[in-house]
N, C-alpha and C positions, 0 to 999 in steps of 0.2 A: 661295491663288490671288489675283494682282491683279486689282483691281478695274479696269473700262476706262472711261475719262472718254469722253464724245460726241465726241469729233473720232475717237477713236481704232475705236469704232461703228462712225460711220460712213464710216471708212475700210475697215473689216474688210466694213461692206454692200455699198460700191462693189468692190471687189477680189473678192468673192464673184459678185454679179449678171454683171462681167465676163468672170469664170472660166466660167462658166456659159456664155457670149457664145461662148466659144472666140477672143477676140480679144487682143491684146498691147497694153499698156498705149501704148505708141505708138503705135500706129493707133487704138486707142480716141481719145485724146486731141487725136490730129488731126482725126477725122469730128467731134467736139463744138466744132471750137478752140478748145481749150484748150492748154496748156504742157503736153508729155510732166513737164519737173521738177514742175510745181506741184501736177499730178496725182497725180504719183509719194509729193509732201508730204501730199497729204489722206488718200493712201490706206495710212500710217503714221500717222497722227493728228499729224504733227507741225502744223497747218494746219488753224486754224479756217474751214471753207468756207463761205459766207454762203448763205441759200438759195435766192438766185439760182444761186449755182453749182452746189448741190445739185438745183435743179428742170434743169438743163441738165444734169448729169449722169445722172439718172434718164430723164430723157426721150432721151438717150441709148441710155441700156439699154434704151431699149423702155416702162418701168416707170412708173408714175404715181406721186409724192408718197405717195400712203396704202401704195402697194405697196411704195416705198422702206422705209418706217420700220414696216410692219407686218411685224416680222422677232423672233424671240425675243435677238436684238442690243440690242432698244428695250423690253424688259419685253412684247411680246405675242407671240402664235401665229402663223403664216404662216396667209395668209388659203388657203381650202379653194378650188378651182376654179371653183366654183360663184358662194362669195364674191367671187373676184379677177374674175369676168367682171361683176358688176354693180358694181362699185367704182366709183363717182362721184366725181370733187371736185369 
């Protein structure tokens, strides 16, 4: 199996968290403005995202930075509910 480099993560976390959203990656991209293309690129990994565009992306989805990357995507476990409701950054 290939191995996935971090653009390609966390394109599979954003496409994932949106899935979940029930929303289409074009209206996704418009409530955040952003570029429906550019979007479309990070969320193939072809498109290193800076984490500016990643903290706008997640905040987007609802999601905070530690909830973004706390995903077995990133080497850890999905935080438990209990976790995800005191998660501070």
């Amino acid at each position: 199996m290939t191995e996935l480099n971090a653009p390609m993560r966390v394109g599979l976390r954003i496409k994932e968290l949106r899935g979940e959203l029930g929303v289409s990656q074009e209206s996704f991209a418009y409530s955040i403005e952003m570029s429906r293309t550019y979007l479309a690129e990070v969320e193939v990994g072809r498109r290193n995202v800076s984490i500016e565009n990643v903290d706008r992306i997640a905040r987007g989805l609802g999601v905070s930075l530690r909830e973004f990357f706390d995903s077995e995507l990133f080497g850890g476990k999905p935080l438990q509910s209990s976790e995800a409701d005191g998660a501070a950054l």
